[in-house]
Residue frames as qw, qx, qy, qz and C-alpha x, y, z in Angstrom:
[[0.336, 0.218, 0.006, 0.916, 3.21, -9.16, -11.63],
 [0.055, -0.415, -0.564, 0.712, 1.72, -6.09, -9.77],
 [0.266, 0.888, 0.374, -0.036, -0.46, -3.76, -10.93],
 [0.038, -0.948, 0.273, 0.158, 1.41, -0.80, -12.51],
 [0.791, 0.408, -0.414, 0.190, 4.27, -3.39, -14.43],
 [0.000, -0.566, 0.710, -0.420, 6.56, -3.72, -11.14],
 [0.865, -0.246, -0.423, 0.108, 7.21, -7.19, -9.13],
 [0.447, -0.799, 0.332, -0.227, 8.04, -5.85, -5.59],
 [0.942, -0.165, 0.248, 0.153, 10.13, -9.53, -5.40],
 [0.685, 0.442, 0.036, 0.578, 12.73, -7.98, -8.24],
 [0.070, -0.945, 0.197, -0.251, 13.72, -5.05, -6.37],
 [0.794, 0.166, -0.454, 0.368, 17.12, -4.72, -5.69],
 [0.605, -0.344, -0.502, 0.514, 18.82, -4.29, -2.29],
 [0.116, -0.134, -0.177, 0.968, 19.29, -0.39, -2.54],
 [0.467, -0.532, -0.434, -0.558, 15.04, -0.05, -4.23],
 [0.626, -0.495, -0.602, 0.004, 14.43, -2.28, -0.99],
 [0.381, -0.291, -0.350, 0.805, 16.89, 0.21, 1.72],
 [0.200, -0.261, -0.264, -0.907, 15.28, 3.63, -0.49],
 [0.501, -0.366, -0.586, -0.522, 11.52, 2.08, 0.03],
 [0.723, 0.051, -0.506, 0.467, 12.25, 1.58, 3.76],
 [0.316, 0.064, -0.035, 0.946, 13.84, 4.67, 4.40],
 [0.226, -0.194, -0.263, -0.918, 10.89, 6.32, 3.06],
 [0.451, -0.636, -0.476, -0.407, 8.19, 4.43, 5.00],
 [0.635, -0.485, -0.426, 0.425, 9.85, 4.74, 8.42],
 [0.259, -0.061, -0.140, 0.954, 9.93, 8.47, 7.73],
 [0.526, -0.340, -0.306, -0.717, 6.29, 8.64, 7.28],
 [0.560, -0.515, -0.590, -0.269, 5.78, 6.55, 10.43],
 [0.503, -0.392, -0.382, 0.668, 8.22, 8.01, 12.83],
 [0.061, -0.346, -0.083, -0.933, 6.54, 11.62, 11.52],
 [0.555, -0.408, -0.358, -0.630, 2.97, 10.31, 12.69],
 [0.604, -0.561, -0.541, 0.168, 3.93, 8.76, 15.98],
 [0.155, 0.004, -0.106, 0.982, 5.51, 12.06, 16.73],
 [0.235, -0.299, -0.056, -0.923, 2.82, 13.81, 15.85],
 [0.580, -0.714, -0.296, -0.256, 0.47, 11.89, 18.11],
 [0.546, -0.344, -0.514, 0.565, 2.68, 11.85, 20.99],
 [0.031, -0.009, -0.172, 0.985, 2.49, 15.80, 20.86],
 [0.455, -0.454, -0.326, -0.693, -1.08, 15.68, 20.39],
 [0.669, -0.493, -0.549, 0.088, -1.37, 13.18, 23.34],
 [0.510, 0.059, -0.359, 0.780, 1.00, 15.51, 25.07],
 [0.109, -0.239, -0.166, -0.951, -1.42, 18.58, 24.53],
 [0.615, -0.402, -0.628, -0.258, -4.18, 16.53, 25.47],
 [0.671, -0.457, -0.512, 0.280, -3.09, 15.51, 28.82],
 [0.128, 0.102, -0.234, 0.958, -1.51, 19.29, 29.59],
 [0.407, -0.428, -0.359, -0.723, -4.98, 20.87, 28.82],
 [0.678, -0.495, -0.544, -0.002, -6.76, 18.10, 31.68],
 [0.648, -0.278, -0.402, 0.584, -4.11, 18.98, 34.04],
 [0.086, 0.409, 0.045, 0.908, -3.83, 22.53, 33.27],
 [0.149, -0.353, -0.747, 0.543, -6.13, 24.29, 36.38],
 [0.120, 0.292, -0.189, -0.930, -6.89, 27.10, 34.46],
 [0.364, -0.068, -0.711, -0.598, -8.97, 25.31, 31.77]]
């Protein structure tokens, strides 16, 4: 059993869709946010001004 009394192996089908849900909205936040950073990045370089 895990730490914290929960066996990740007993979740049931909607825990597992919920749990999911919730990390692929934390990772499709953070490749967003680099792509705009990378975006910013590569403007700046290009930028003539700068």
């Amino acid at each position: 059993m895990a730490e914290g009394g929960m066996d990740p192996r007993e979740l049931t089908d909607f825990q597992l869709d919920e749990l999911v849900h919730r990390i692929i909205g934390r990772v499709t936040r953070l490749v967003r946010t680099e792509l705009r950073m990378d975006r910013e990045r590569i403007g700046r370089l290009r930028d003539p001004r700068g």
